[in-house]
C-alpha positions in Angstrom: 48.6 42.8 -11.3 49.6 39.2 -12.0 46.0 38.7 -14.1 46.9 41.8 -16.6 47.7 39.5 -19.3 44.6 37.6 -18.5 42.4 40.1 -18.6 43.4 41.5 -21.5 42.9 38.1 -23.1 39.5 38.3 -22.0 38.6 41.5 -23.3 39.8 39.9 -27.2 38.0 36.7 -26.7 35.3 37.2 -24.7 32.8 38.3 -27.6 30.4 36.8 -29.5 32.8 36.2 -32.7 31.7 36.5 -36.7 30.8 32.8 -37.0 28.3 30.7 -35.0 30.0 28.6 -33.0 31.2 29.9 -30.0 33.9 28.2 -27.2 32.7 27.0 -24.3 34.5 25.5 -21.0 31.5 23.3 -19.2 32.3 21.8 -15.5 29.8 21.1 -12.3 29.7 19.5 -8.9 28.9 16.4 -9.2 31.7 14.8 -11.4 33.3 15.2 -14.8 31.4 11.4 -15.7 27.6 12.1 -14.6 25.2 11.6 -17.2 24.3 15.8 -16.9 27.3 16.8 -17.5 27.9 14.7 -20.8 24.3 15.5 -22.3 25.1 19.3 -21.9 28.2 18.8 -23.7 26.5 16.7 -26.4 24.0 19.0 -26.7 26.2 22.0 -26.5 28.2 20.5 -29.8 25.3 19.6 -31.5 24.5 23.1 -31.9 27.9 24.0 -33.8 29.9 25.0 -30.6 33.4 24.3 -29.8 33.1 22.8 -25.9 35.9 21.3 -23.3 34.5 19.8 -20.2 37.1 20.3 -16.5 35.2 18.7 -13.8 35.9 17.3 -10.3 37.3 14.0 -10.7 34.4 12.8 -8.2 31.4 14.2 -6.4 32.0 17.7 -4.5 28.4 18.8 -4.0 28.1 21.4 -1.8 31.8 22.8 -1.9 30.3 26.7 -3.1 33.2 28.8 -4.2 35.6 26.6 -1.5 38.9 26.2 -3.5 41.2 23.2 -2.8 43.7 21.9 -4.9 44.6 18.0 -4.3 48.5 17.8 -2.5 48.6 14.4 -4.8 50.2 14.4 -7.5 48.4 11.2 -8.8 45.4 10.2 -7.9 44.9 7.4 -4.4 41.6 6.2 -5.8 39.6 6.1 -8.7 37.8 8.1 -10.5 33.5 8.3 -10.1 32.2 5.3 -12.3 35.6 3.8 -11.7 36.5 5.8 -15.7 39.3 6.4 -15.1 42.0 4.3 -12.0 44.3 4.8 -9.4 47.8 6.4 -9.6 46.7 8.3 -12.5 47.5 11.8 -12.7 45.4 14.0 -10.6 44.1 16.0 -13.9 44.0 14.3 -17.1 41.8 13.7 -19.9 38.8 10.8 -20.1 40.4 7.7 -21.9 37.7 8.4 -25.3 37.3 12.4 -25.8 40.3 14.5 -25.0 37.8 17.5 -24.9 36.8 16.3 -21.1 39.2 16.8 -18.7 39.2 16.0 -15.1 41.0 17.2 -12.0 40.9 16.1 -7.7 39.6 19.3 -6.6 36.6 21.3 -6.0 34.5 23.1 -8.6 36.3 26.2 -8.2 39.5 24.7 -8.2 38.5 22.9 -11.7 37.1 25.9 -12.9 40.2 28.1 -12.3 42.4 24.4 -13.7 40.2 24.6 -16.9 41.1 28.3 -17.3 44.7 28.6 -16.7 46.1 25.1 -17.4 44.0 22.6 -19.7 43.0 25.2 -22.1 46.0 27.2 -22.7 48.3 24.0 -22.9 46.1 21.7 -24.5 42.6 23.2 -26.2 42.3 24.3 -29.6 41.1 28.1 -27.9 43.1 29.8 -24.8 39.6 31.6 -23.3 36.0 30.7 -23.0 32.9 32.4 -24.4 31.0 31.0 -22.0 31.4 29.1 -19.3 28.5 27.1 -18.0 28.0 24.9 -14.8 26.3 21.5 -14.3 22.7 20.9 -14.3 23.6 19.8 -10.8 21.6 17.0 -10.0 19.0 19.5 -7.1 17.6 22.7 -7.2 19.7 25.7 -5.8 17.0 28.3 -5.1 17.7 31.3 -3.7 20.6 33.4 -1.7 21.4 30.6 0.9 22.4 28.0 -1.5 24.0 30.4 -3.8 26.3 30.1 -1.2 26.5 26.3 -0.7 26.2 24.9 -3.9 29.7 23.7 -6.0 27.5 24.3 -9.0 27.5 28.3 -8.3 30.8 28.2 -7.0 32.0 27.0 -10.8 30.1 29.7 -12.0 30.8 32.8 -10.0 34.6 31.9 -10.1 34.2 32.3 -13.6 32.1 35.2 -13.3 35.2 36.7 -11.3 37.3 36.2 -13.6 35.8 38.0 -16.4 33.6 35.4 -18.2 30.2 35.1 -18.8 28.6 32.0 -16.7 25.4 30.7 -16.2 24.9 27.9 -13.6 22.1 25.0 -14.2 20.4 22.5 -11.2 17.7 20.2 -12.4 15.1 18.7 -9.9 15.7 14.8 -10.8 18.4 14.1 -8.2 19.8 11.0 -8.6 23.1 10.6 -10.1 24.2 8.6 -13.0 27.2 7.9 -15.3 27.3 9.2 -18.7 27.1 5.5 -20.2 24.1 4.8 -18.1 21.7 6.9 -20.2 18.5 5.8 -21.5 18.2 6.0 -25.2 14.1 6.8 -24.1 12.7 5.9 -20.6 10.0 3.0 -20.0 7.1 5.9 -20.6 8.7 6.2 -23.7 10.5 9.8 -23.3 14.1 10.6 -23.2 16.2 10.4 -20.2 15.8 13.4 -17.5 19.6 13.8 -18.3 19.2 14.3 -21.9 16.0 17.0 -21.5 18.3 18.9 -18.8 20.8 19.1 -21.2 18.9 20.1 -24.1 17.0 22.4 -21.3 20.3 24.5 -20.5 21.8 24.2 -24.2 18.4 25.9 -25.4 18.6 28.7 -22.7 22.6 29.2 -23.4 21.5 29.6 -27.2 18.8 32.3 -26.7 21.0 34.6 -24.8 23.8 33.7 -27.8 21.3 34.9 -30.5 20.2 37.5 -28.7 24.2 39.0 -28.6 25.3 41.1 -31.5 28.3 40.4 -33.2 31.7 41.5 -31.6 29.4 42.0 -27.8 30.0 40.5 -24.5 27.2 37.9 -24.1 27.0 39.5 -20.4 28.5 42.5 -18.6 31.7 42.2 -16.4 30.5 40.9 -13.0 26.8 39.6 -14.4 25.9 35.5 -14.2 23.2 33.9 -14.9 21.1 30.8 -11.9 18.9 28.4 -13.8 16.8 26.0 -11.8 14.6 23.0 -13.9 12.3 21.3 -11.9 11.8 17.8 -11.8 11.6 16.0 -14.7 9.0 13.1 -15.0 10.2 10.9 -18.3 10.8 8.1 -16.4 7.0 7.8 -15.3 4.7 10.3 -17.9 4.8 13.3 -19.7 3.6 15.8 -17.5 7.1 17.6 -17.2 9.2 17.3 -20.2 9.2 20.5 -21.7 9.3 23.1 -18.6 8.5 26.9 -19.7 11.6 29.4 -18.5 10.1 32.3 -16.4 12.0 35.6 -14.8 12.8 35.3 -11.7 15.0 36.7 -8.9 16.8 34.9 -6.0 15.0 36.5 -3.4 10.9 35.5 -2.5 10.1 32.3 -1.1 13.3 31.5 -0.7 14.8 29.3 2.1 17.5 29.3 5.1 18.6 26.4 7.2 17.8 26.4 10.7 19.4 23.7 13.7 16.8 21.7 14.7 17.7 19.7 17.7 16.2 16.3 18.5 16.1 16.0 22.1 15.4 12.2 22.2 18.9 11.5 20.0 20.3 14.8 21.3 21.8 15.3 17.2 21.3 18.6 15.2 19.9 18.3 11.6 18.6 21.5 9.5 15.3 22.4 8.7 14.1 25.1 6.1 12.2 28.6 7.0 11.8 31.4 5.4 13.3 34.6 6.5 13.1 38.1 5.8 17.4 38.2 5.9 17.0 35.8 3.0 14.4 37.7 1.4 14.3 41.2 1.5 14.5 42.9 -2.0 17.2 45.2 -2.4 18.4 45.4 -5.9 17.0 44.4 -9.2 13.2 43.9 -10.4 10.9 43.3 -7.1 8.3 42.6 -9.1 9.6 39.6 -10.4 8.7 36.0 -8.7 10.7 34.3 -6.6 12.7 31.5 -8.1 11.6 29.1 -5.1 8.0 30.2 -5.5 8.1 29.5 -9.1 9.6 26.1 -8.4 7.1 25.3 -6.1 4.2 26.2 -8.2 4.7 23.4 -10.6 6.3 22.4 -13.9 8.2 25.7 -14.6 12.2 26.5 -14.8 13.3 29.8 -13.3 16.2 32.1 -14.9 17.7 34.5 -12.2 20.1 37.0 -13.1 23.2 38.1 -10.3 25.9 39.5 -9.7 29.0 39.4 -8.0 29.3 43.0 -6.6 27.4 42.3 -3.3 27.9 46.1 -2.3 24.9 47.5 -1.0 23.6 50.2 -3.2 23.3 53.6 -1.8 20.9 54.8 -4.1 18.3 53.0 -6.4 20.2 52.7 -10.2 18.7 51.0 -13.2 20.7 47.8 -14.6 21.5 46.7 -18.1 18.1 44.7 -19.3 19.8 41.6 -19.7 16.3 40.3 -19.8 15.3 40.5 -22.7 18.7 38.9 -24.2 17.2 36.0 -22.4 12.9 36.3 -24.5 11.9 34.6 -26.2 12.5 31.4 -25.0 12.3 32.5 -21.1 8.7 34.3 -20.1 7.7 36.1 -17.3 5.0 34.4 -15.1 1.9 36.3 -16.0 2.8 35.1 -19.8 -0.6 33.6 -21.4 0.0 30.7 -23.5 3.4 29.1 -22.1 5.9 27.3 -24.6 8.5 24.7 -23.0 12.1 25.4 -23.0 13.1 22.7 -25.6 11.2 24.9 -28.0 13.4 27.3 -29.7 11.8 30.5 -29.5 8.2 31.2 -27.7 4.7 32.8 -29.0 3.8 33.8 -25.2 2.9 37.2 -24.1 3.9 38.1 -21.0 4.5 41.6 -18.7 7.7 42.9 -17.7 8.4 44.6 -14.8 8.3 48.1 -15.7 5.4 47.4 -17.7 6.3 46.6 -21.5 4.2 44.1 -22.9 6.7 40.9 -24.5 5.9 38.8 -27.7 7.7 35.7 -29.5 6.7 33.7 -32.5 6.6 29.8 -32.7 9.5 27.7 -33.7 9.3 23.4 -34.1 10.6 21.3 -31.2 13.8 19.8 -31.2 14.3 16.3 -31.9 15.9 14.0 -28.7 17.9 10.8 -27.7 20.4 9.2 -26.4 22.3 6.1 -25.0 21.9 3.0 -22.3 20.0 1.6 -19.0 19.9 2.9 -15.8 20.5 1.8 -12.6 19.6 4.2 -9.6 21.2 4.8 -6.2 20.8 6.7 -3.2 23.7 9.0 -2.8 25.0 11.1 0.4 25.7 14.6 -0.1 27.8 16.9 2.1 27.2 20.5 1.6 29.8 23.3 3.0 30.5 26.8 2.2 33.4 29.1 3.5 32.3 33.0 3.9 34.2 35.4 6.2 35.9 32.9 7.8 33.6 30.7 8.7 32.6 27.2 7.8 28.7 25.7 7.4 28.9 22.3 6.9 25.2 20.2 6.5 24.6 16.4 5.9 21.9 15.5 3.9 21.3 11.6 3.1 19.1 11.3 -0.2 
């Protein structure tokens, strides 16, 4: 009961509205001053929308849907990247664009910050359109890191709340700052950050298009997984302009296991595949897996969810979101492939059920951007809460 008012805010603004530009609340998991982050937003504006960034004041990878609010009122370190320094508030704006906000919590926490105090006390719109989440610097593939990853935790809490999300991870894992960007890479191609940007800006405009006027740009309870896989600027051209294909979560996908090394008598995981993690239960079966489609080379997958993870008792068709999604993302049988920086596609491709889907050509963006780079190795320390219970892995990149 104490949401009523917000969720009758949602219903009015949630809609795709009369002009172009739509409002959009971007965060992630890896900080509100990575270089991923910042090129989504750039690119985000540069095609006439209205966008505030709420991030995580520093790294949280691997916090899933975990919510933690900081018991500081200011902060007792800096920021990442040192932007912004100790004793400042724990949320605040970045010192040059008051449109990106961060706060000392976890992605869910920012998210729910974003939604409920930055935006209705100091943006220039109350309630997201959209909401979209990183690209994380990793994949997340599949139901077991659905769970894990800070970057899905951003965007199911959205999800739950009545907005339309869609959650982006990118291959190229290193992490950067936003000033570090390379205007174009040694091979002479933009900066991994700034394709991943335009990547996820490109898919979050095709579903836009695809929205009539006055619509939801999803169902209630519907989100959207993106995974782009690693992208070689920095060395050639042989991935810069991944094709989107269908996928669902399930098929290939992986689940830790404890592997125990008897000569240092530690635990570390290990990946298998499992039948838990991979039975198909709802949705298109016929569709790849996202992991398989990842593994088979220079693709991007587009997974649809949701957040009623009720079993069904009988077999019920669901809204075909996926064609909100075509051109621009193809299914994997699709002759003639067109990358994801193109605007619209001419493959033809197979759905599902059968239907045979078509696009027409469109000319490639144009792309840039900013700085040097310098590259570190960075720990990450996943964890995800469910039922009670707390998974916690260490993985040294």
């Amino acid at each position: 009961m104490r949401f009523f008012r917000f969720k009758e805010a949602v219903a009015a603004y949630v809609v795709v509205s009369a002009v172009s530009g739509l409002n959009i609340l971007i965060s992630n998991d890896d900080g509100f001053g990575t270089s991923n982050i910042r090129e989504l937003y750039k690119a985000i504006k540069a095609k006439g929308h209205n966008a505030y960034i709420v991030a995580s004041s520093s790294n949280q990878s691997g916090m899933g849907g975990t919510v933690v609010y900081t018991n500081q009122k200011n902060l007792t370190g800096p920021t990442e990247f040192g932007i912004v320094k100790t004793g400042a508030p724990s949320v605040g704006p970045d010192p040059i664009d008051d449109h990106i906000w961060y706060y000392n919590g976890t992605p869910s926490a920012c998210v729910q910050v974003g939604l409920d105090y930055v935006l209705p006390r100091y943006g220039d719109f109350k309630v997201p359109d959209l909401v979209l989440a990183g690209p994380n610097y990793g994949l997340n593939l599949g139901p077991f890191l659905y769970t894990l990853a800070g970057t899905l935790g951003a965007t199911y809490t959205a999800v739950e709340r009545g907005i339309p999300a869609i959650a982006f991870s990118a291959g190229y894992a290193v992490q950067t700052a936003y000033y570090d960007v390379n205007l174009t890479t040694k091979a002479g191609f933009p900066d991994p950050a700034t394709i991943a940007g335009q990547l996820a800006a490109n898919l979050a405009q095709q579903l836009i298009d695809n929205t009539p006027t006055g619509s939801r740009l999803l169902p209630y309870g519907y989100g959207i997984n993106v995974n782009i896989p690693y992208l070689t600027s920095f060395i050639n051209s042989s991935c810069i302009n991944p094709p989107f294909i269908q996928t669902r979560l399930t098929g290939g996908a992986y689940v830790d296991f404890a592997a125990f090394n008897e000569t240092t008598g530690l635990f570390s995981y290990q990946n298998i595949v499992s039948e838990g993690t991979n039975s198909c239960i709802n949705g298109d079966c016929s569709l790849p897996g996202e992991q398989d489609i990842l593994n088979a080379g220079c693709q991007s997958s587009v997974s649809i969810f949701t957040v009623d993870y009720d079993a069904p008792i009988t077999c019920h068709a669901a809204p075909d979101l996926r064609s909100k999604l075509q051109p621009l993302v193809q299914y994997a049988n699709s002759t003639g492939k067109i990358g994801g920086l193109n605007s619209t596609t001419n493959s033809t491709g197979t759905y599902g059920n059968g239907t045979v889907m078509t696009g027409a050509p469109s000319p490639t963006p144009s792309t840039a951007v900013a700085n040097a780079v310098e590259r570190m190795n960075v720990p990450f320390v996943f964890a995800a809460s469910a039922l009670g219970l707390i998974f916690v892995v260490m993985l040294g990149m």
